[in-house]
Kinemage of the C-alpha trace (Angstrom):
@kinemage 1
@onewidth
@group {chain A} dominant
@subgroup {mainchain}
@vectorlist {calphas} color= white
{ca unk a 1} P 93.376 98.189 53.490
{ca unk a 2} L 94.256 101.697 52.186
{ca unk a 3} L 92.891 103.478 55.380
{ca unk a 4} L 94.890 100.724 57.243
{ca unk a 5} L 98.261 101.721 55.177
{ca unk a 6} L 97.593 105.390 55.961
{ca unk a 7} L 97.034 105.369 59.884
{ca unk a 8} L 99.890 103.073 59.946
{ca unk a 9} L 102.351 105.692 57.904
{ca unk a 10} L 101.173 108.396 60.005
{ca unk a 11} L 101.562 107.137 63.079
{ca unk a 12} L 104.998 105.937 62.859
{ca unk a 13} L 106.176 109.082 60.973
{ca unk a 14} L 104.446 111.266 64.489
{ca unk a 15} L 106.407 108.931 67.144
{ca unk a 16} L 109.963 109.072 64.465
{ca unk a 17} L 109.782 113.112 64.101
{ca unk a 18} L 108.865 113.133 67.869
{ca unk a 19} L 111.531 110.863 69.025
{ca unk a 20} L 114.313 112.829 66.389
{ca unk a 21} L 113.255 115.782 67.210
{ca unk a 22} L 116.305 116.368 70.032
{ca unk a 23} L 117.622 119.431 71.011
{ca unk a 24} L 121.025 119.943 68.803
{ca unk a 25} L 123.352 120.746 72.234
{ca unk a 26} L 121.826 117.497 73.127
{ca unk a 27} L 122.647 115.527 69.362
{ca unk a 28} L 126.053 116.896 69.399
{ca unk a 29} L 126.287 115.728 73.380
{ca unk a 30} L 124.882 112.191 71.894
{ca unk a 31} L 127.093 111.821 69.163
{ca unk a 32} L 130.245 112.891 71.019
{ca unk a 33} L 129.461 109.921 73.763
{ca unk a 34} L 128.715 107.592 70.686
{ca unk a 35} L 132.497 108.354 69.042
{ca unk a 36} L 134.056 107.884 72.587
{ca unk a 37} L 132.348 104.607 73.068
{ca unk a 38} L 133.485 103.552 69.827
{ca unk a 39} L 136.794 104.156 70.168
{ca unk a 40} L 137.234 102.721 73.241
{ca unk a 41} L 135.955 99.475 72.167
{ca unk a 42} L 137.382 99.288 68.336
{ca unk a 43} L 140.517 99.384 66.315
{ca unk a 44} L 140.477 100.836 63.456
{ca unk a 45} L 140.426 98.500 60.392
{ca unk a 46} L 143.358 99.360 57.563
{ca unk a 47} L 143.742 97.841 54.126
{ca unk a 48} L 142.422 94.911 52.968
{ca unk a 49} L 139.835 92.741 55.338
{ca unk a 50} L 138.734 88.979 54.007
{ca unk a 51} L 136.016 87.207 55.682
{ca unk a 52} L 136.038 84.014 54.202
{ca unk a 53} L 133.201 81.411 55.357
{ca unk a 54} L 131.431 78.565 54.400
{ca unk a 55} L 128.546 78.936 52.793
{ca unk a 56} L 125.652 76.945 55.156
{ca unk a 57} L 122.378 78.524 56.130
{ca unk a 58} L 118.960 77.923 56.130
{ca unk a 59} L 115.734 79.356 54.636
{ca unk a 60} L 112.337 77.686 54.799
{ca unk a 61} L 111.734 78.414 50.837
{ca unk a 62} L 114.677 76.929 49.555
{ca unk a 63} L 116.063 74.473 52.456
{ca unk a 64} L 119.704 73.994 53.699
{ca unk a 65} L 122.423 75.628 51.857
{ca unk a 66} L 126.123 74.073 51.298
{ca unk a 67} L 128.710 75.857 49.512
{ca unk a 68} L 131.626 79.426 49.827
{ca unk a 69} L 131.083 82.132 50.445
{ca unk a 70} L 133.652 85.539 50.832
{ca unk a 71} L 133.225 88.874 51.617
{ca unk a 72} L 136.288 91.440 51.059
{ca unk a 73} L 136.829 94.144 52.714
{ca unk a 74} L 139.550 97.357 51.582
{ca unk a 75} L 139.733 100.291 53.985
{ca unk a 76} L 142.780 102.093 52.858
{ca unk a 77} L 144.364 103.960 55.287
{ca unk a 78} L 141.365 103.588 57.775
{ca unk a 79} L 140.309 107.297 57.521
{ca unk a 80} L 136.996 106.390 56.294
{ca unk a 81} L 136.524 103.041 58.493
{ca unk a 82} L 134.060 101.834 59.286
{ca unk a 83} L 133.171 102.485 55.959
{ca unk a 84} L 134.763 101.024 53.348
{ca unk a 85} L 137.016 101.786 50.211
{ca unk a 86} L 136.064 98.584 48.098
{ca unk a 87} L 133.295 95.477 48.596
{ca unk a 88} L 133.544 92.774 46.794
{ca unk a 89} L 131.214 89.211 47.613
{ca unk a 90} L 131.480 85.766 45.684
{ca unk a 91} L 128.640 83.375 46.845
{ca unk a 92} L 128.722 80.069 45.272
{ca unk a 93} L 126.301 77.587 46.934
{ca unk a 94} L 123.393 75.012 46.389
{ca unk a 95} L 120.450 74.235 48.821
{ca unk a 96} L 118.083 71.229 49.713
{ca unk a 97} L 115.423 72.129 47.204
{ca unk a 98} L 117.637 72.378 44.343
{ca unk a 99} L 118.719 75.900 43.763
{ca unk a 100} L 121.761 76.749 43.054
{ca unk a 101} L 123.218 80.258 43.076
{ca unk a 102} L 126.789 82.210 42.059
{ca unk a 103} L 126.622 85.662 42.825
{ca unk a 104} L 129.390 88.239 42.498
{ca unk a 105} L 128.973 92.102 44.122
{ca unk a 106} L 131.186 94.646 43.717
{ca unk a 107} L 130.660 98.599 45.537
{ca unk a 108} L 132.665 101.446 45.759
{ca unk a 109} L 132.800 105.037 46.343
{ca unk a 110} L 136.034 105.648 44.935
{ca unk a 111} L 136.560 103.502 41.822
{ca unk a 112} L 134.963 105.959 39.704
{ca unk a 113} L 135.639 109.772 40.710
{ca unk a 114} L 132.534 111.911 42.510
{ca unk a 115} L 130.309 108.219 41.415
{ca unk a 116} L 129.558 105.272 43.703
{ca unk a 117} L 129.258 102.189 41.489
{ca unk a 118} L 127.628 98.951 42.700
{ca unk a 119} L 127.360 96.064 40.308
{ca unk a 120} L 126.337 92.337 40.416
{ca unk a 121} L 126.263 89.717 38.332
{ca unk a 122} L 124.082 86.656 39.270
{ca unk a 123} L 122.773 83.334 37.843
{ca unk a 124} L 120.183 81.174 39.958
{ca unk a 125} L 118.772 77.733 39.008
{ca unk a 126} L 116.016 76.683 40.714
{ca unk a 127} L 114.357 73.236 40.298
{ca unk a 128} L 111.615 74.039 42.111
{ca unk a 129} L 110.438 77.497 41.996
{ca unk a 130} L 107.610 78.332 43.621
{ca unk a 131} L 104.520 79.694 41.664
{ca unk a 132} L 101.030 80.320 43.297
{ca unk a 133} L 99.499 82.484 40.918
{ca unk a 134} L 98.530 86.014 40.913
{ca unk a 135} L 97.292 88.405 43.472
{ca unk a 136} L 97.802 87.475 46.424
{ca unk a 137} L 95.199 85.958 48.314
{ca unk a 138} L 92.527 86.316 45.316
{ca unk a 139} L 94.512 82.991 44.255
{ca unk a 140} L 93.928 80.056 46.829
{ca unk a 141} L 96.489 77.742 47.594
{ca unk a 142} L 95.537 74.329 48.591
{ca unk a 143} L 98.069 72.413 50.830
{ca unk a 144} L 97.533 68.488 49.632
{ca unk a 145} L 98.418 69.499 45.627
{ca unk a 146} L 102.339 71.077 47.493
{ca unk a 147} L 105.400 68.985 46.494
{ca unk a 148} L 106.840 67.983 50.112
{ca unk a 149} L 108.030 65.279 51.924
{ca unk a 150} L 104.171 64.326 53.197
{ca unk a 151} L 103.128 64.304 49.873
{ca unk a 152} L 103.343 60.773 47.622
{ca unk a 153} L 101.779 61.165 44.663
{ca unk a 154} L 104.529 63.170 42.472
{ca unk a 155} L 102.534 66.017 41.992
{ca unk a 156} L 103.944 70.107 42.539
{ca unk a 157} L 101.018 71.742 41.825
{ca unk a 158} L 103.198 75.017 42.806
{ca unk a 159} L 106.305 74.603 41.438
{ca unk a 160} L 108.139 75.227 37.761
{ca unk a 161} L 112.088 74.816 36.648
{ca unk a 162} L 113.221 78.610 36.493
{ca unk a 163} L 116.835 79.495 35.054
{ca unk a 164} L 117.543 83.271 36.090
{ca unk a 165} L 120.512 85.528 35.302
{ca unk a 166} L 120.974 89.243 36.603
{ca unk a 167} L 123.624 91.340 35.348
{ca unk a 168} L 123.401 94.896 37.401
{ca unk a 169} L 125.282 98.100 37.504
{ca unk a 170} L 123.735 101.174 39.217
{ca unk a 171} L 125.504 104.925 39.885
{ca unk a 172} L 125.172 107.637 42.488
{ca unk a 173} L 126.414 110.939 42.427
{ca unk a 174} L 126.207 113.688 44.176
{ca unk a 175} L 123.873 117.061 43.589
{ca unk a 176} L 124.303 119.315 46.105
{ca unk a 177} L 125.536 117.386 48.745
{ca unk a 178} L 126.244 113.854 49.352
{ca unk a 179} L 123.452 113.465 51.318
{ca unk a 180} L 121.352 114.197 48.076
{ca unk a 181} L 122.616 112.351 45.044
{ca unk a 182} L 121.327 111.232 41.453
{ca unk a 183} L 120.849 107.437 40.925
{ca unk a 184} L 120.872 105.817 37.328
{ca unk a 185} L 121.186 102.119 36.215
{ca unk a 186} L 121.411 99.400 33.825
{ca unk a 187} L 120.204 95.952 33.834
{ca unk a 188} L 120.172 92.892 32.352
{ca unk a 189} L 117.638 89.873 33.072
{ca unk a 190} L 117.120 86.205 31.440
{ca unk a 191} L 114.451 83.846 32.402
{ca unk a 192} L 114.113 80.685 31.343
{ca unk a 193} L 110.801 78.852 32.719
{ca unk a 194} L 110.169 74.867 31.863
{ca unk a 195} L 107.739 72.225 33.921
{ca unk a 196} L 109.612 70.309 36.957
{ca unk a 197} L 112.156 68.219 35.152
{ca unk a 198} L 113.097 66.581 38.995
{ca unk a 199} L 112.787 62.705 38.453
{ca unk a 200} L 110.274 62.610 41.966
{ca unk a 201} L 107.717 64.923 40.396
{ca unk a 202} L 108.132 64.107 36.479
{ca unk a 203} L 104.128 63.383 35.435
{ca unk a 204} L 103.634 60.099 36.254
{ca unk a 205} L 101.041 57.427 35.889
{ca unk a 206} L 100.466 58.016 39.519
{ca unk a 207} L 100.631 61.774 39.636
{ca unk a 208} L 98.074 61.570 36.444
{ca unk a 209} L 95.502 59.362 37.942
{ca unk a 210} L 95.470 61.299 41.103
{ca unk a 211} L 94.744 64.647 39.432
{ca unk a 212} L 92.497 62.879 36.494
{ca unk a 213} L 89.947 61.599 39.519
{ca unk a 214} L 89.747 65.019 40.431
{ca unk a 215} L 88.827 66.943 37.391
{ca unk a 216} L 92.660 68.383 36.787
{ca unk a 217} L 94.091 67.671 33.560
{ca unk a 218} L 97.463 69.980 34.350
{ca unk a 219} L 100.491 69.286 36.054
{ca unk a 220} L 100.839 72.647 37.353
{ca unk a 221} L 99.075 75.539 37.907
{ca unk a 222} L 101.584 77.524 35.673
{ca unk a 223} L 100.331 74.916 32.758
{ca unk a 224} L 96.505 75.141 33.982
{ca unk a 225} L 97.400 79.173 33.823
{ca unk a 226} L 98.166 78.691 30.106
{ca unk a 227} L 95.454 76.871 29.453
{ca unk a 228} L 93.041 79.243 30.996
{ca unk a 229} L 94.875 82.154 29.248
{ca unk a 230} L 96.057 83.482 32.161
{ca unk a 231} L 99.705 83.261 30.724
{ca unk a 232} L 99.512 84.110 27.072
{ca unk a 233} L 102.183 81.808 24.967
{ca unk a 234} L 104.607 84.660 23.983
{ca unk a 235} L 105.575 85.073 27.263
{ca unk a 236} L 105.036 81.775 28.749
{ca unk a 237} L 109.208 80.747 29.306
{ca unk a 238} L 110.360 83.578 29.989
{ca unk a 239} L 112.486 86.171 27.915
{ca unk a 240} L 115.301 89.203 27.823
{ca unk a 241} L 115.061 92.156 28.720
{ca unk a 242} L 116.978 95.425 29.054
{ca unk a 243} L 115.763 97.134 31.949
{ca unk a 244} L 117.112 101.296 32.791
{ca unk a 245} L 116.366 103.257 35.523
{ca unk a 246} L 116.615 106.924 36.769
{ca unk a 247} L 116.033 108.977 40.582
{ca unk a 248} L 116.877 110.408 43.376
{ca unk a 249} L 118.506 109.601 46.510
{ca unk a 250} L 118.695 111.360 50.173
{ca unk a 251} L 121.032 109.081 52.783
{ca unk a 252} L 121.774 110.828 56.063
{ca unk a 253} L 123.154 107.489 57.634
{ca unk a 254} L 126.417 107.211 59.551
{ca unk a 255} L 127.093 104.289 58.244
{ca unk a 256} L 125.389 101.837 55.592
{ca unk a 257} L 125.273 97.740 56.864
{ca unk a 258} L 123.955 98.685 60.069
{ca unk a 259} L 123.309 102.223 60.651
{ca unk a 260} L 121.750 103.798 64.353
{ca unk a 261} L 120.444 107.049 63.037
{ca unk a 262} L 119.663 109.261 59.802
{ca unk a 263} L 116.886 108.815 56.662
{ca unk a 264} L 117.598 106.579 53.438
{ca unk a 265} L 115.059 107.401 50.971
{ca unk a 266} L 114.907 106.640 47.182
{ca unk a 267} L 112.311 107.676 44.350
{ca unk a 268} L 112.701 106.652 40.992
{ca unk a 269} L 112.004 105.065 37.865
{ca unk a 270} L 112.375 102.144 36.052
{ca unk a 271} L 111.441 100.367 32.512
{ca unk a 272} L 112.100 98.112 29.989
{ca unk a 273} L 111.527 98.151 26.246
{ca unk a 274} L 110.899 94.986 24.734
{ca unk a 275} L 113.587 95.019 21.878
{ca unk a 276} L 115.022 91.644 22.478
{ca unk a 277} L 112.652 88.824 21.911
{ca unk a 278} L 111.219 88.987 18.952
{ca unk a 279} L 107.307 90.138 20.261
{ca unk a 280} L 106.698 93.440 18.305
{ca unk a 281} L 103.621 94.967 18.794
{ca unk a 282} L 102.737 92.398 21.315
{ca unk a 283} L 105.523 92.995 23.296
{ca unk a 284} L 105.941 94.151 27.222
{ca unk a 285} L 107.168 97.313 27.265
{ca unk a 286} L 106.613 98.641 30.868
{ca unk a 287} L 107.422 101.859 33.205
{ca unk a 288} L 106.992 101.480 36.901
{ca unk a 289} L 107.881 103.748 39.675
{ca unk a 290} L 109.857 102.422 42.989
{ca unk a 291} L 109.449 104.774 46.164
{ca unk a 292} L 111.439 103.725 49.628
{ca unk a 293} L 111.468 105.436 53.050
{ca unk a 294} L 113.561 104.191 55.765
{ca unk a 295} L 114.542 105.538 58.970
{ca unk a 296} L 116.843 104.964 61.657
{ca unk a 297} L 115.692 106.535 64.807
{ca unk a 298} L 118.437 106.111 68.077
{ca unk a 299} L 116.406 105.535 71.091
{ca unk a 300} L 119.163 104.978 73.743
{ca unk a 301} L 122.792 106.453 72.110
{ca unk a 302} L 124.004 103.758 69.551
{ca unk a 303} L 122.393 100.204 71.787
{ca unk a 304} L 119.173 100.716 70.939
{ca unk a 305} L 117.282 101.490 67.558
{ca unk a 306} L 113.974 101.829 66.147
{ca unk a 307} L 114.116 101.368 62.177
{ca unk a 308} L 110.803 100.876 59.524
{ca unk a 309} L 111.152 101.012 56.160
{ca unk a 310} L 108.097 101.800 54.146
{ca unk a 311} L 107.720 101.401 50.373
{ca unk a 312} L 105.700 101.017 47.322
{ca unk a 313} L 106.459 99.397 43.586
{ca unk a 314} L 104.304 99.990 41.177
{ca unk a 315} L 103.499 99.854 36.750
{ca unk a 316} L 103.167 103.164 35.912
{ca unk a 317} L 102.604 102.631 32.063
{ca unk a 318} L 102.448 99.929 29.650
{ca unk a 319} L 102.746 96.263 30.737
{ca unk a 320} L 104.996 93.639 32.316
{ca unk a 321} L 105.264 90.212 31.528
{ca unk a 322} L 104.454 87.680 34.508
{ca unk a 323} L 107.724 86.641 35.221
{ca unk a 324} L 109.438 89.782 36.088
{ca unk a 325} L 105.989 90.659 38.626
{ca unk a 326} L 108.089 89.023 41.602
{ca unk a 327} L 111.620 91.099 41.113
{ca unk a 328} L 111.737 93.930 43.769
{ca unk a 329} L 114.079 96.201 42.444
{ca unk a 330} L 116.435 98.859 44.275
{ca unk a 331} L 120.151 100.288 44.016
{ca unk a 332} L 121.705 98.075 46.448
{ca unk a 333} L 121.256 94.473 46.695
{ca unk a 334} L 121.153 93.621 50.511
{ca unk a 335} L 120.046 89.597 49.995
{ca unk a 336} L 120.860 87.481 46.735
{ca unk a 337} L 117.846 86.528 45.735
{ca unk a 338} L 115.577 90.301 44.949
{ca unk a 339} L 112.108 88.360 44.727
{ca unk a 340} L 108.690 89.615 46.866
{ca unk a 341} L 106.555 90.099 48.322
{ca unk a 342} L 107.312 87.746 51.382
{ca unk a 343} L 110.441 85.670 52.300
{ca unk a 344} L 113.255 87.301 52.866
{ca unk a 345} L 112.845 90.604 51.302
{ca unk a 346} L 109.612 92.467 52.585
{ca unk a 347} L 107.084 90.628 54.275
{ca unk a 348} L 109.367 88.068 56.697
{ca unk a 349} L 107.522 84.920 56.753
{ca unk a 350} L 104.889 85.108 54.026
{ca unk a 351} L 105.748 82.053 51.620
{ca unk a 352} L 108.024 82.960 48.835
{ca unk a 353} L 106.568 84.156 46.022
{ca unk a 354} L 103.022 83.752 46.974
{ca unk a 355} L 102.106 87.814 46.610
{ca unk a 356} L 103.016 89.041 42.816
{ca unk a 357} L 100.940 91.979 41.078
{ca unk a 358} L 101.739 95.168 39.439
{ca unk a 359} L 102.221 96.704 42.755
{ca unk a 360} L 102.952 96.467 46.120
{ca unk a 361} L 102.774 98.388 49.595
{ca unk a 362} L 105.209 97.137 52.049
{ca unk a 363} L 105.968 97.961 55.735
{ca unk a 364} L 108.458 96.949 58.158
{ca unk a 365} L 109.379 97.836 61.611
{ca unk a 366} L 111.911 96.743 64.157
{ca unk a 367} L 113.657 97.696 67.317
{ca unk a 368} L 117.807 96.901 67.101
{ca unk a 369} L 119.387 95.977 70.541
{ca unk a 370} L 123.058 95.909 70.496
{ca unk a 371} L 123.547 93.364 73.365
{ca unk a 372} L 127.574 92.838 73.539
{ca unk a 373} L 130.435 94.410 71.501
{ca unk a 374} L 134.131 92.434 71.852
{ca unk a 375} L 137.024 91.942 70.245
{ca unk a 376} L 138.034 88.426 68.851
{ca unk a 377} L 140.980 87.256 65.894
{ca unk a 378} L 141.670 90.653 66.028
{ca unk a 379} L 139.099 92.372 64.863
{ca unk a 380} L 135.768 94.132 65.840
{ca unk a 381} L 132.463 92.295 66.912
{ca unk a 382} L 129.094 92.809 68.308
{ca unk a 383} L 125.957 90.847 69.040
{ca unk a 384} L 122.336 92.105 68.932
{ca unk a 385} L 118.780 91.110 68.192
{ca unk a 386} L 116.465 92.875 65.912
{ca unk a 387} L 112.352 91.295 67.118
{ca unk a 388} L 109.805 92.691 64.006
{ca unk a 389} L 106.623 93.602 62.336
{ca unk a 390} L 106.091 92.981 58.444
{ca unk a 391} L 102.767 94.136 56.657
{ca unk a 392} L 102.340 94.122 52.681
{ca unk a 393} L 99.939 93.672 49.882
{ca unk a 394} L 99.420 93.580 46.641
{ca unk a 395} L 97.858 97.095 45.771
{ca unk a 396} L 97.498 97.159 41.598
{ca unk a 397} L 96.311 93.556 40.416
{ca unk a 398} L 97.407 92.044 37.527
{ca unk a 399} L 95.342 90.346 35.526
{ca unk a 400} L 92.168 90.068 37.410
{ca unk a 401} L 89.212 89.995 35.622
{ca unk a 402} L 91.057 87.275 33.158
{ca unk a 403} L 90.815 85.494 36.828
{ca unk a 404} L 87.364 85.946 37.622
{ca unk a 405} L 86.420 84.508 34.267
{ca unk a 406} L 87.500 81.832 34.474
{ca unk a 407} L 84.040 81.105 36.353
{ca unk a 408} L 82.511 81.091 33.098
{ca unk a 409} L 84.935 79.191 30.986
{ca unk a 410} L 83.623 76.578 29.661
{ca unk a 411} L 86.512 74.813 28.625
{ca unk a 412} L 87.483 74.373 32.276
{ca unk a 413} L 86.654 71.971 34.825
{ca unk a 414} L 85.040 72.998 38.384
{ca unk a 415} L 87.863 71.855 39.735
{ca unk a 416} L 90.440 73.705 37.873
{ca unk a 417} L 88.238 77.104 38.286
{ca unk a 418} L 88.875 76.117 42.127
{ca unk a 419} L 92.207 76.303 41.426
{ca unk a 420} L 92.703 79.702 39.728
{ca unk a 421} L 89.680 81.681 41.773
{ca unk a 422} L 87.141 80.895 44.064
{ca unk a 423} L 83.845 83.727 43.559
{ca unk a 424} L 84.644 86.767 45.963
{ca unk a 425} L 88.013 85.916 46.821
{ca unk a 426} L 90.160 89.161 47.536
{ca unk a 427} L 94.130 90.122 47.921
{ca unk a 428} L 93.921 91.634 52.021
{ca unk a 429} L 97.074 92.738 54.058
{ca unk a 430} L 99.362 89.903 54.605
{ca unk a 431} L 101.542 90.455 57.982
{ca unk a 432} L 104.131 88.715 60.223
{ca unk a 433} L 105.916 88.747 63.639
{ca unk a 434} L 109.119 87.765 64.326
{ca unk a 435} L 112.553 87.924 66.113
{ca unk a 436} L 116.447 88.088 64.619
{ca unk a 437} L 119.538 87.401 65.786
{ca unk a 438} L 122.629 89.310 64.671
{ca unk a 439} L 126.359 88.816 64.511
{ca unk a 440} L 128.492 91.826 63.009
{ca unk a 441} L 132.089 91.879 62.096
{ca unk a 442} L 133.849 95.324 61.679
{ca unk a 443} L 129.974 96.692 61.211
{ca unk a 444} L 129.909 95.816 57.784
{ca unk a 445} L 130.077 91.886 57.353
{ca unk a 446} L 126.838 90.972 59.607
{ca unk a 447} L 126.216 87.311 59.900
{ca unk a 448} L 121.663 87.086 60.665
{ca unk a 449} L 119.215 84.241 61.667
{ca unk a 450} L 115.669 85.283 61.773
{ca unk a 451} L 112.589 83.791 62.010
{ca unk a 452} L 109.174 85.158 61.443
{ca unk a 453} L 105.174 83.864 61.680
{ca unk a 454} L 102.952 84.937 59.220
{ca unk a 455} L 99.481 86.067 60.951
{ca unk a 456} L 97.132 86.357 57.780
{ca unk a 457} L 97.730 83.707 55.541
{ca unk a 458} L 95.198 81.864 54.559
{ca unk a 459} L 95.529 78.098 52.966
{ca unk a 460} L 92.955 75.160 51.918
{ca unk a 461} L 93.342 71.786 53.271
{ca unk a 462} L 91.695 68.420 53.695
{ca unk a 463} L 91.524 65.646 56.051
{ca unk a 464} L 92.415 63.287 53.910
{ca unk a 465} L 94.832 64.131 50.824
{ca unk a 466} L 94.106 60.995 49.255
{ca unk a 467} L 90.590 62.310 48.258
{ca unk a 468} L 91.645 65.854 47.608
{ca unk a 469} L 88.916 67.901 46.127
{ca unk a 470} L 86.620 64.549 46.451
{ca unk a 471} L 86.707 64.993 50.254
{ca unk a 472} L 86.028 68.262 52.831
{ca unk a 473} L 88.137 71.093 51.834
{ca unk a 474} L 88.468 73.975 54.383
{ca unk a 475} L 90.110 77.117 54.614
{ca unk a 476} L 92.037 77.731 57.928
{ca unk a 477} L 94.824 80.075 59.016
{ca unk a 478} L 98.764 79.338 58.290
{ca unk a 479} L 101.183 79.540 61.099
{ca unk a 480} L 104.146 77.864 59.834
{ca unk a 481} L 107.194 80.160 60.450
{ca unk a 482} L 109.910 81.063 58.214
{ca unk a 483} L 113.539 80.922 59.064
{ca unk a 484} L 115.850 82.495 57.172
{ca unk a 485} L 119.948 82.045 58.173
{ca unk a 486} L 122.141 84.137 55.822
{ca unk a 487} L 123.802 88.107 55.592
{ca unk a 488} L 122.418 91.036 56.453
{ca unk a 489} L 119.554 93.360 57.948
{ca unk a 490} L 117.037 93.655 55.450
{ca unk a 491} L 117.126 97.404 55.409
């Protein structure tokens, strides 16, 4: 998987230097045609922009979603457009499979002299939260124990009540240019984790009997992880947590929400001392490092773009609790929702929260074709498509060889060792395919629908669910897409 990584990295970084690597009469020609083009087509935007919309989209983790959703927009006296003086976003909205979400975002260049300042406060409830334990593919998942509409008996093998607030506020600054800036941050994060308190999958008589003829005595794997020791008890609901961080930054891009050429990299730190709940010497003090690479390579003048974005997250020192495993962090929050690896985030199509570990390596690539630009209600459109590949993995484990022994715990049933590890399961490089669809407003408010096919995933499954475990279970590859209608290119 390593050597995998490595060929991969090298190869795209030969074809990106080769492609860059243009005479400069010939990037000064390039970007000369670009500016015409642009100006021909646009108006420049001037003081304050609102893009109010109705909240409705679609994701395949957390179903349809109903509620408001504006984005606002201040460019001054339009000397900087298409960039922009202020951002601000309010997101209120609910979705199919009970999660609800208010998110406020605030950026800016010039609130704060020589110091960009983004900021976001967030609060997510989600009633049925995926969890499908740790490692990646070490942990199996088993498709007749999934809460869905095919499935009768009450039972969400996968799935726990999480409560979730983010409170966020990150600075830049230049160092000797501002290409090449500091980055510090601040953070605050609340999780509160309970069983499935939905009426349809409350442990039933039914739910009971089914798992009881099978050798399960849990309702959930997150309760069968507690019993196994898996999740010790001081952590087991979550917690608070102060969380600061520290880098660098390099960003040569012409422009931020969608740019067509330049590098956005980021190294730096991040930690959190456990001074707020109470744990004392067996609290979860951790350091880990976060390292992105993406660039923006212009193929044909602005219409055509190749971007990849590779990065790695990983514990440094000390250790994290399991609850904050699936929070990908970085400086500027592109989606709501900041969880990985999969969904909407990293690897396009892998179920939601089905990779977690101390670390990740993450890959994706894509070519951007702008296929129209127009003007409409006054203002400044284009259409284009974005068709991808995702690869990822969980590359430090997290709690391992508690996993594997679970093959010699006593205390446990065959069955529920099934459940946690099957003998010489491995994590291996989870990847996906896919195709987007993109509609941007002034270049900075960019409406996306995407869908993607994971190619790797492996699930267990059974003829008959009735029998479960009592009947044949086989292994077989997963090709249900993902779908994912909401803001923004990923990177």
């Amino acid at each position: 998987m390593k050597r995998f990584f490595a060929l991969a990295i090298s190869a795209i970084l030969l074809v990106s230097a080769t492609v860059s690597a243009e005479p400069k009469a010939e990037k000064k020609e390039f970007q000369k045609e670009a500016t015409t083009a642009d100006s021909k087509k646009q108006t420049v935007k001037k003081g304050w922009n609102f893009a109010p919309f109705p909240s409705i989209g679609y994701n395949s983790d957390t179903g349809f979603q109903i509620g408001a959703l504006c984005e606002i927009f201040d460019y001054g006296d339009g000397s900087t457009y298409p960039a922009y003086k202020h951002k601000f976003n309010v997101d209120l909205s609910w979705t199919t499979k009970d999660q609800v979400k208010l998110h406020f975002f605030y950026d800016s260049k010039y609130l704060i002299p020589k110091v960009r300042l983004t900021a976001a406060a967030t609060y997510i409830l989600a009633q049925m939260y995926p969890f499908m334990g740790f490692n990646g593919s070490a942990s199996p998942y088993y498709d007749f124990l999934a809460s869905g509409k095919k499935q009768d008996y009450g039972v969400a093998m996968y799935n726990v009540k999480r409560n979730m607030m983010r409170v966020m506020a990150d600075f830049q600054g230049d160092i000797i240019s501002p290409k090449f800036r500091w980055a510090a941050g601040i953070s605050y994060w609340w999780y509160d984790i309970q069983d499935v308190s939905l009426k349809k999958y409350k442990f039933s008589e039914k739910a009971e009997n089914y798992l009881d003829a099978q050798g399960i005595h849990s309702q959930s794997l997150w309760q069968l992880y507690q019993k196994a020791g898996l999740i010790h008890a001081n952590e087991a609901h979550g917690g608070h947590h102060i969380e600061f961080k520290a880098g660098l930054v390099y960003d040569s891009r012409e422009h931020e929400a969608d740019p067509t050429r330049g590098i956005w990299a980021e190294l730096y730190a991040y930690g959190s001392p456990d001074i707020l709940n109470g744990r004392g010497k067996n609290g979860y003090n951790y350091l880990k490092l976060a390292a992105h690479f993406r660039h923006y390579v212009p193929i044909w003048k602005d219409k055509i773009v190749f971007a990849y974005h590779l990065a790695y997250q990983g514990l440094l020192a000390g250790r994290a609790p399991y609850y904050t495993l699936q929070n990908i962090n970085t400086l500027y929050l592109r989606q709501i929702i900041s969880d990985g690896l999969g969904s909407i985030n990293t690897v396009r199509g892998v179920p939601y929260n089905s990779v977690i570990g101390d670390g990740y390596a993450w890959a994706n690539f894509e070519m951007r074709f702008k296929l129209v630009s127009f003007r409409f209600i006054k203002q400044n459109f284009y259409l284009a498509t974005n068709p991808f590949f995702d690869m990822g993995a969980c590359v430090q484990p997290y709690r391992l060889d508690e996993m594997r022994s679970v093959l010699t715990n006593d205390s446990l049933t065959p069955t529920e060792k099934e459940l946690i590890y099957r003998d010489g399961a491995k994590e291996k490089l989870h990847m996906s395919a896919g195709v987007g669809l993109k509609l941007a407003m002034n270049r900075n408010f960019i409406l996306s629908a995407e869908v993607a096919v994971p190619l790797n995933t492996k699930i267990y499954t059974t003829t008959n669910a009735s029998e479960g475990f009592k009947g044949e279970v086989k292994m077989k590859n997963s090709y249900k897409p993902g779908v994912n209608i909401g803001l923004n290119y990923i990177f």
